[in-house]
C-alpha positions in Angstrom: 0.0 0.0 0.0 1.2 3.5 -0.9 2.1 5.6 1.8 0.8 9.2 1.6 2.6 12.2 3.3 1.1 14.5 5.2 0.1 17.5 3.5 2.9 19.8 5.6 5.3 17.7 4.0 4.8 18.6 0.5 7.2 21.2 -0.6 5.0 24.7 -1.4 4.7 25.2 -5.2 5.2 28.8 -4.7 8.2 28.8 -2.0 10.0 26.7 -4.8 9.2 29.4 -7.5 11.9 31.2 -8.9 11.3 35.3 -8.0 10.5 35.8 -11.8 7.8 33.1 -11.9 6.3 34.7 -8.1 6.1 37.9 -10.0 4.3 36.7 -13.5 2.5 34.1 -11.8 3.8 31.5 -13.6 4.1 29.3 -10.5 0.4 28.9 -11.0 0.5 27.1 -14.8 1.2 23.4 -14.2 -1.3 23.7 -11.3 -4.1 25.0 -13.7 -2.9 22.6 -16.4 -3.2 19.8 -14.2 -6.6 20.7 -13.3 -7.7 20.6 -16.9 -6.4 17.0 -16.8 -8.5 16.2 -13.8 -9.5 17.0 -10.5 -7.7 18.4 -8.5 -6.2 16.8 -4.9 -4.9 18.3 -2.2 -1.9 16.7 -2.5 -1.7 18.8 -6.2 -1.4 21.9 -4.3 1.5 21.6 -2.1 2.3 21.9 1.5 2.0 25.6 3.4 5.0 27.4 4.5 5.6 27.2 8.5 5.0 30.6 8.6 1.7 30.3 6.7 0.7 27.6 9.7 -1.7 28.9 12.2 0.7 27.8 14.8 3.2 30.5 14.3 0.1 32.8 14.2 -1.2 31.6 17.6 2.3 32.5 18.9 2.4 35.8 18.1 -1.5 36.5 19.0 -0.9 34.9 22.5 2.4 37.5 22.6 0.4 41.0 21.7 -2.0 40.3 24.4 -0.1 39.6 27.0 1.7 42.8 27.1 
C-alpha cells in the first residue's frame, strides 16, 4: 500500500518558485494545467510554509496580548 505524506510535508509550489515566476504568476501554470487533466487533490497543491501555519500565528497573537 502507498504511503501518503502529510500535507505539511509537500514542498509549497510557490516557496519553490523562482522570483520571476512569483512575479508573473507563472508558478500557478502546471497547477491550472493539471486541473484541466482532472481533478484536482490536495496533494496537487502543495504543503504551506511554516509561517503560513496557524501555529506561528497563535504564537504571536498569544504575545500582543499579553503585554
Amino acid at each position: 500500500m502507498k504511503k501518503e505524506k502529510a500535507i505539511n510535508e509537500i514542498p509549497s509550489m510557490y516557496s519553490s518558485a523562482k522570483w520571476s515566476d512569483k512575479i508573473l504568476f507563472n508558478w500557478v501554470f502546471p497547477i491550472i494545467k493539471l486541473g484541466q487533466k482532472r481533478p484536482l487533490k490536495f496533494e496537487d497543491m502543495g504543503g504551506l510554509n511554516d509561517e503560513d501555519l496557524i501555529e506561528s500565528k497563535v504564537e504571536k497573537v498569544e504575545t500582543i496580548f499579553k503585554e
